[in-house]
N, CA, C and O atoms as CSV, one atom per row, in Angstrom:
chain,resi,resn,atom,element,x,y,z
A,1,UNK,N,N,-77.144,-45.053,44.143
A,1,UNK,CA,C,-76.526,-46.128,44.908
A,1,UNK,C,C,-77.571,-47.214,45.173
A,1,UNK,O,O,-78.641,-47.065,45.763
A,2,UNK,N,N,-77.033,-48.426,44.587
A,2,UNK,CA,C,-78.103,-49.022,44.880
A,2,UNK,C,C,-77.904,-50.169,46.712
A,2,UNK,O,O,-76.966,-50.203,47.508
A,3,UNK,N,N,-78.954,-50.743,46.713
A,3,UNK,CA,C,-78.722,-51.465,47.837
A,3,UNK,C,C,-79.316,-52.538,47.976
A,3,UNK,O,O,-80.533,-52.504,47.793
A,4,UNK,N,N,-78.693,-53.821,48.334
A,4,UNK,CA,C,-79.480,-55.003,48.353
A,4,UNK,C,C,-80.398,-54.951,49.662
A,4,UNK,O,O,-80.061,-54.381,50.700
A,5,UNK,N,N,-81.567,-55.606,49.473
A,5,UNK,CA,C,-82.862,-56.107,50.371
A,5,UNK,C,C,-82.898,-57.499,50.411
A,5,UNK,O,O,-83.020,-58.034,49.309
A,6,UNK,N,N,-82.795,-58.543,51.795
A,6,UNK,CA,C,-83.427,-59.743,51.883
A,6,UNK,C,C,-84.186,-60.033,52.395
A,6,UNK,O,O,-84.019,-59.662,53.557
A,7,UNK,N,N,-85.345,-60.699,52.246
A,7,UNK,CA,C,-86.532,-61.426,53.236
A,7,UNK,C,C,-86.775,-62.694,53.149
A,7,UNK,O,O,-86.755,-63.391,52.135
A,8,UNK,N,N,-87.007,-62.992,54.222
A,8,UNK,CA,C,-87.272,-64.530,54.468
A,8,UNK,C,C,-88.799,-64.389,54.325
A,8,UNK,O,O,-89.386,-63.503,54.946
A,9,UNK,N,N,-89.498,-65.305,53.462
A,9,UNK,CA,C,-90.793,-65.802,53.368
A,9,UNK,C,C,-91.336,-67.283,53.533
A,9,UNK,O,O,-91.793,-68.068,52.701
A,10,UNK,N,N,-91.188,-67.358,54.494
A,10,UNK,CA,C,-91.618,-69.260,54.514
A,10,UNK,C,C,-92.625,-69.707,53.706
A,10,UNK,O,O,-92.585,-70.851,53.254
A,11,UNK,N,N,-93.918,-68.627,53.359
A,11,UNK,CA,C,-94.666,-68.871,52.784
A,11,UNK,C,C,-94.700,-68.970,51.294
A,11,UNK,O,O,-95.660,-69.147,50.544
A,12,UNK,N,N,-93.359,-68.807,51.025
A,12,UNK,CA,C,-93.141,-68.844,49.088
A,12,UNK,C,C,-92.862,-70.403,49.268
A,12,UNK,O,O,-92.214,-70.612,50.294
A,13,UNK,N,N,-93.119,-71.342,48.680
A,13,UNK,CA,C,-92.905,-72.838,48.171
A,13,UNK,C,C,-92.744,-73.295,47.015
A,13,UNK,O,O,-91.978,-74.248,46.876
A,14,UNK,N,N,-93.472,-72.698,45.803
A,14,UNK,CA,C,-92.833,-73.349,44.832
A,14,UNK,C,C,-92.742,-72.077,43.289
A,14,UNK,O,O,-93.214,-70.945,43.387
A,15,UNK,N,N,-92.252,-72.445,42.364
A,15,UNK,CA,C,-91.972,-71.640,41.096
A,15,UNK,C,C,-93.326,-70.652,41.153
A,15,UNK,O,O,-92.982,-69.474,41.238
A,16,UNK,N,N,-94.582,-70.811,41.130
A,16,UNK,CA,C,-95.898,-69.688,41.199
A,16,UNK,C,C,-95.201,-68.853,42.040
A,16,UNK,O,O,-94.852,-67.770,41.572
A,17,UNK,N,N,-94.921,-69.118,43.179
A,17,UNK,CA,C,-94.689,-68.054,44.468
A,17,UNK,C,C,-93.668,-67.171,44.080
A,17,UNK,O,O,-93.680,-65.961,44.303
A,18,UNK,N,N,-92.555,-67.954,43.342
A,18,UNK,CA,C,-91.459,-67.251,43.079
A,18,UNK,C,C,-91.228,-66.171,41.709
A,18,UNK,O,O,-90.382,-65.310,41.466
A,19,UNK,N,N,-92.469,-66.707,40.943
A,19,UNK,CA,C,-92.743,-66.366,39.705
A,19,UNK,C,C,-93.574,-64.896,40.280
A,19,UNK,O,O,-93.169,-63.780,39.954
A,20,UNK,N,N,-94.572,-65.069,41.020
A,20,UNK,CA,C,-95.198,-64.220,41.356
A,20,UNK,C,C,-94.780,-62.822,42.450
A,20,UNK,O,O,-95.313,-61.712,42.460
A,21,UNK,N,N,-93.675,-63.324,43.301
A,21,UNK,CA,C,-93.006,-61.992,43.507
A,21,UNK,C,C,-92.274,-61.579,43.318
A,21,UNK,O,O,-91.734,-60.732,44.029
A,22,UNK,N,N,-91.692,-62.194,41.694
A,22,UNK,CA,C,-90.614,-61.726,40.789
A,22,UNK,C,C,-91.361,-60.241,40.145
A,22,UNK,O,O,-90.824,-59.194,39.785
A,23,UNK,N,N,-92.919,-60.677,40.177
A,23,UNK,CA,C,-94.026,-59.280,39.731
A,23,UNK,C,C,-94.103,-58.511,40.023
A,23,UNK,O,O,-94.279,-57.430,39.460
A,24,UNK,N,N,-93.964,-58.876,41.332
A,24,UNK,CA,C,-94.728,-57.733,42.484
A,24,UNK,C,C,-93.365,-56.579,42.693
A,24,UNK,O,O,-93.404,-55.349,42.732
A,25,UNK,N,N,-92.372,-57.372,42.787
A,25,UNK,CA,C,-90.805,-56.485,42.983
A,25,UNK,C,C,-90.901,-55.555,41.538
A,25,UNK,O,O,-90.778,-54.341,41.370
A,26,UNK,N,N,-91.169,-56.645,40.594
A,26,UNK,CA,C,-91.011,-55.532,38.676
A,26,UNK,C,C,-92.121,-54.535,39.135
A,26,UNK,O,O,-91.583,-53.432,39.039
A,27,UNK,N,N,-92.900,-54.431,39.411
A,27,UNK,CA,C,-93.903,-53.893,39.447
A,27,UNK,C,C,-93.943,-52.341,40.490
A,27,UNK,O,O,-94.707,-51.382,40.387
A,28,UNK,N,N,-92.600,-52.618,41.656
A,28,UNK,CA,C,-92.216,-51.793,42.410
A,28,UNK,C,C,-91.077,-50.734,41.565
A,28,UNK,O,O,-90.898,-49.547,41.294
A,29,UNK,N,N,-90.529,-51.971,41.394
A,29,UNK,CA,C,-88.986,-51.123,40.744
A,29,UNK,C,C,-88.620,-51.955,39.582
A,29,UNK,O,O,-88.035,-52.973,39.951
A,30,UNK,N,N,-88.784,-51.856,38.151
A,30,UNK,CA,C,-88.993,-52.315,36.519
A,30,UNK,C,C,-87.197,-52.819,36.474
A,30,UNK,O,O,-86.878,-53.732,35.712
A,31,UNK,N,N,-86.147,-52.137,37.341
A,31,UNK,CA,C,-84.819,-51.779,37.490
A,31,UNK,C,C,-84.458,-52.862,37.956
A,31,UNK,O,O,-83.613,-53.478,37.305
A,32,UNK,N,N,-85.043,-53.546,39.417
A,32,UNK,CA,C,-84.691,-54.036,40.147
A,32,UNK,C,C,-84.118,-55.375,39.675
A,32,UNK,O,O,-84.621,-56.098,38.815
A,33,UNK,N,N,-82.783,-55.641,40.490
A,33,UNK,CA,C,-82.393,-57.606,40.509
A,33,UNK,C,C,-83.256,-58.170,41.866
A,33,UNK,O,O,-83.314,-57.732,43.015
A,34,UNK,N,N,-83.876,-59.298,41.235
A,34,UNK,CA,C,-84.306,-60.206,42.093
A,34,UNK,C,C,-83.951,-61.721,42.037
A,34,UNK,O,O,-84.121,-62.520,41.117
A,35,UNK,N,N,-83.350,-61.915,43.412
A,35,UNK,CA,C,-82.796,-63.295,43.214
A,35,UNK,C,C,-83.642,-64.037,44.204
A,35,UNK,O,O,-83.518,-63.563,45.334
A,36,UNK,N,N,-84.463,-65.055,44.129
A,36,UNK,CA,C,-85.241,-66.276,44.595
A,36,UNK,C,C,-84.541,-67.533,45.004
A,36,UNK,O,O,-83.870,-68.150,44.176
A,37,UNK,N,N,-84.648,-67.895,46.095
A,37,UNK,CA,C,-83.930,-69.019,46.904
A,37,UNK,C,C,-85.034,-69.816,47.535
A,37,UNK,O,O,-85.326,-69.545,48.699
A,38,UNK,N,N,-85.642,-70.712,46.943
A,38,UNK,CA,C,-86.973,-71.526,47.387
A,38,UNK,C,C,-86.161,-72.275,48.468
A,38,UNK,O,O,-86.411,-72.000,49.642
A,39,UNK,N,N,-85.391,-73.023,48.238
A,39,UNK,CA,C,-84.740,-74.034,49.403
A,39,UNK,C,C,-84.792,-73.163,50.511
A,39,UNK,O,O,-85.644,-73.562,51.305
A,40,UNK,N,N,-84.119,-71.944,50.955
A,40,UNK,CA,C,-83.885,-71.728,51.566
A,40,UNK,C,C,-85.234,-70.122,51.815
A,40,UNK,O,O,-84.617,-69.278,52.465
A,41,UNK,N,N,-86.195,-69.775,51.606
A,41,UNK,CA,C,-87.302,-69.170,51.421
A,41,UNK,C,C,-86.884,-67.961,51.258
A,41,UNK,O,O,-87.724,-67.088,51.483
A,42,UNK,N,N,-85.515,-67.521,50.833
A,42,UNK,CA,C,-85.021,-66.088,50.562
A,42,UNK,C,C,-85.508,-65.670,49.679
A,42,UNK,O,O,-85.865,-66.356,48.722
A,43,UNK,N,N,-85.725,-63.766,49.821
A,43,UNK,CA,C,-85.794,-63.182,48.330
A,43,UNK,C,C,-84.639,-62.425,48.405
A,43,UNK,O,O,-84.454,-62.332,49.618
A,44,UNK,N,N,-83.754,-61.831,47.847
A,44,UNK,CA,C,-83.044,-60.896,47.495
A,44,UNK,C,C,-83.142,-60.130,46.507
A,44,UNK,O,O,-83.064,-60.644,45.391
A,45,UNK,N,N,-83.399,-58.271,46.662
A,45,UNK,CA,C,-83.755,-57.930,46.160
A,45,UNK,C,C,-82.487,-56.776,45.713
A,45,UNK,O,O,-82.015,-56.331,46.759
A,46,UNK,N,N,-81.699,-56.074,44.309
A,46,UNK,CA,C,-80.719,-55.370,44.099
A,46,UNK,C,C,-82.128,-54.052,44.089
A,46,UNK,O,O,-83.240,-54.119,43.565
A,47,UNK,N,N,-81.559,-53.060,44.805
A,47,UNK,CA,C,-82.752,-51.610,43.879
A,47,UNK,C,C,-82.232,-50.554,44.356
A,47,UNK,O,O,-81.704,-50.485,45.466
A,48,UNK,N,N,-82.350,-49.567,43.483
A,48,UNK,CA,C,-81.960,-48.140,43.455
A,48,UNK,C,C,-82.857,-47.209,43.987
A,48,UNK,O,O,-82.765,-46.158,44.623
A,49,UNK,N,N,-83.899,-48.024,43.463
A,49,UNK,CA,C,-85.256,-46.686,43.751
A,49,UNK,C,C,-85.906,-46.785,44.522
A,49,UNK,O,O,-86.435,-45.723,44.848
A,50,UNK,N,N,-86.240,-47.787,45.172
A,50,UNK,CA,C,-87.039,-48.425,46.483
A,50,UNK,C,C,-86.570,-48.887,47.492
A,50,UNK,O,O,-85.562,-49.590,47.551
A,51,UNK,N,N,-87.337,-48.498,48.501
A,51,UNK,CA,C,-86.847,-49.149,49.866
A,51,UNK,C,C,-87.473,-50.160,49.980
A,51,UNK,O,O,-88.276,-50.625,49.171
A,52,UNK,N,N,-86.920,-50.892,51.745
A,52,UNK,CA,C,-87.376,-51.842,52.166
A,52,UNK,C,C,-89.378,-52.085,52.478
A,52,UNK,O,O,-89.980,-53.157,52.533
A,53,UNK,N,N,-89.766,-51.125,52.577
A,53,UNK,CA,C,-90.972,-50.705,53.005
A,53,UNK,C,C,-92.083,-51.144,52.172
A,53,UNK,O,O,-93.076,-51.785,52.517
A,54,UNK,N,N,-91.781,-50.724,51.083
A,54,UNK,CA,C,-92.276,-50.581,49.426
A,54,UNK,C,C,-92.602,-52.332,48.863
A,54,UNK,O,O,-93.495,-52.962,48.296
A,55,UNK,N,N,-91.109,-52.587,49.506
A,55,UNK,CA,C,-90.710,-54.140,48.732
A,55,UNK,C,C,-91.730,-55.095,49.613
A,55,UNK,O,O,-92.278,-56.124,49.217
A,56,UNK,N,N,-91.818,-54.583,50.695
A,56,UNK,CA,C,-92.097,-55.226,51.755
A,56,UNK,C,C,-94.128,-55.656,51.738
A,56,UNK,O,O,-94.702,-56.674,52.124
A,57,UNK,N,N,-94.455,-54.910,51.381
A,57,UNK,CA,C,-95.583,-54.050,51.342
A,57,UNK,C,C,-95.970,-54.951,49.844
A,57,UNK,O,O,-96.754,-55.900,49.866
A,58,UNK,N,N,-95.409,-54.562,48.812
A,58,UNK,CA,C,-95.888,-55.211,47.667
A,58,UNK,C,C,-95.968,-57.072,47.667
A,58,UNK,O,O,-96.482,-57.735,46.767
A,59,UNK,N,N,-95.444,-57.518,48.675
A,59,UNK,CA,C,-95.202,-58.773,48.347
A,59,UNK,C,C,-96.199,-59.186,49.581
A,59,UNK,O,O,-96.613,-60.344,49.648
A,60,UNK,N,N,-96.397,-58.664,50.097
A,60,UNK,CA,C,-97.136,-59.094,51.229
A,60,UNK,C,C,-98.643,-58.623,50.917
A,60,UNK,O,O,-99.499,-59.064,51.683
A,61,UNK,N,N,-99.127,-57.641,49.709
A,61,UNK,CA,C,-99.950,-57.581,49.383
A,61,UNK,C,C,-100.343,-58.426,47.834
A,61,UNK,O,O,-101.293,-58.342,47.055
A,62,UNK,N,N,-99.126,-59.225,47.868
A,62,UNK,CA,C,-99.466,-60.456,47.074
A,62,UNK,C,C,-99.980,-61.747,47.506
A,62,UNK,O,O,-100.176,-62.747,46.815
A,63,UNK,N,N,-100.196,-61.554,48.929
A,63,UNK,CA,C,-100.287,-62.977,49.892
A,63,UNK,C,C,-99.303,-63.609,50.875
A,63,UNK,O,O,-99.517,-64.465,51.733
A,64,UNK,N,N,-98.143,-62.965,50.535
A,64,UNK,CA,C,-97.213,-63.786,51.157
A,64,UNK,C,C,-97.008,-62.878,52.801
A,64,UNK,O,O,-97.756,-62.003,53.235
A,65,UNK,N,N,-95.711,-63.460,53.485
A,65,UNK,CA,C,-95.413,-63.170,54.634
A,65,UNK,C,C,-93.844,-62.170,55.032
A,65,UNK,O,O,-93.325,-62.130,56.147
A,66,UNK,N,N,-93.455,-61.608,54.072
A,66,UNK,CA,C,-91.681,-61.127,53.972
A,66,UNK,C,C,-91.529,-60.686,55.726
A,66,UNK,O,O,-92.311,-60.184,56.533
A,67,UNK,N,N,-89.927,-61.223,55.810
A,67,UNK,CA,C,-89.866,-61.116,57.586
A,67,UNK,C,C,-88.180,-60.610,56.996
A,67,UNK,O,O,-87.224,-61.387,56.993
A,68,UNK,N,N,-88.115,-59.150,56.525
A,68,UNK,CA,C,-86.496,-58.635,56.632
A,68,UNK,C,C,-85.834,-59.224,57.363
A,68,UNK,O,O,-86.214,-59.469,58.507
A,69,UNK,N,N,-84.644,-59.613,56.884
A,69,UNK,CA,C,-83.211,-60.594,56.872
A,69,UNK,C,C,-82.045,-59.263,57.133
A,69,UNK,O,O,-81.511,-58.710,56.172
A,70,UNK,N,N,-81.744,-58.846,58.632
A,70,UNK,CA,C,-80.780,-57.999,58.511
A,70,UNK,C,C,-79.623,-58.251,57.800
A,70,UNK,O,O,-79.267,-59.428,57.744
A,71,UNK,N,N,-78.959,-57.419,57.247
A,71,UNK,CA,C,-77.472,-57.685,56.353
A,71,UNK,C,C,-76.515,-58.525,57.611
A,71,UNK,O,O,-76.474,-58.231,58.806
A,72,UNK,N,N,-75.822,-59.589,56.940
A,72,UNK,CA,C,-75.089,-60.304,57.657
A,72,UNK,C,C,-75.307,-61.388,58.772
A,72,UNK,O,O,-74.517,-61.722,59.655
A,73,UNK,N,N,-76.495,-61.829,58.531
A,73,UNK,CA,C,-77.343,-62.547,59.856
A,73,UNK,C,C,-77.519,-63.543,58.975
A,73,UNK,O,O,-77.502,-63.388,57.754
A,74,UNK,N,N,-77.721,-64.772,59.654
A,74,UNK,CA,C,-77.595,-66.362,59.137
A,74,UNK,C,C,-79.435,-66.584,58.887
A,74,UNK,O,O,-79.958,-66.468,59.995
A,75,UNK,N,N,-80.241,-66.790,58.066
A,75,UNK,CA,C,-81.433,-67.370,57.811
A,75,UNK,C,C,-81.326,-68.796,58.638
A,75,UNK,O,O,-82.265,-69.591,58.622
């Protein structure tokens, strides 16, 4: 079963940022959908095999700042 993940990162700004924790997510879960929303500093992440923790953890040990987006809550 898989389950979507969102985080708000203010600190992603442009295609590098987005390019780069398109990596860090492949790199967690090879499986995973990742959808990138620069306007709005979302990541959304589809995954089967990983939790929030993992996702959380890898991208933030890329530099950035991920601040989980509960399901159904307005960014």
């Amino acid at each position: 079963m898989s389950s979507t993940l969102t985080f708000q990162v203010e600190d992603m700004t442009c295609g590098h940022c987005a390019s780069t924790i398109g990596k860090v997510v492949a790199d967690v879960d090879r499986d995973a959908k990742v959808a990138v929303d620069l306007a709005s500093h979302l990541v959304r992440i589809e995954s089967s095999r990983a939790g929030a923790d993992e996702f959380r953890e890898a991208i933030r040990e890329a530099g950035y700042t991920p601040v989980p987006v509960e399901p159904g809550a307005t960014a």
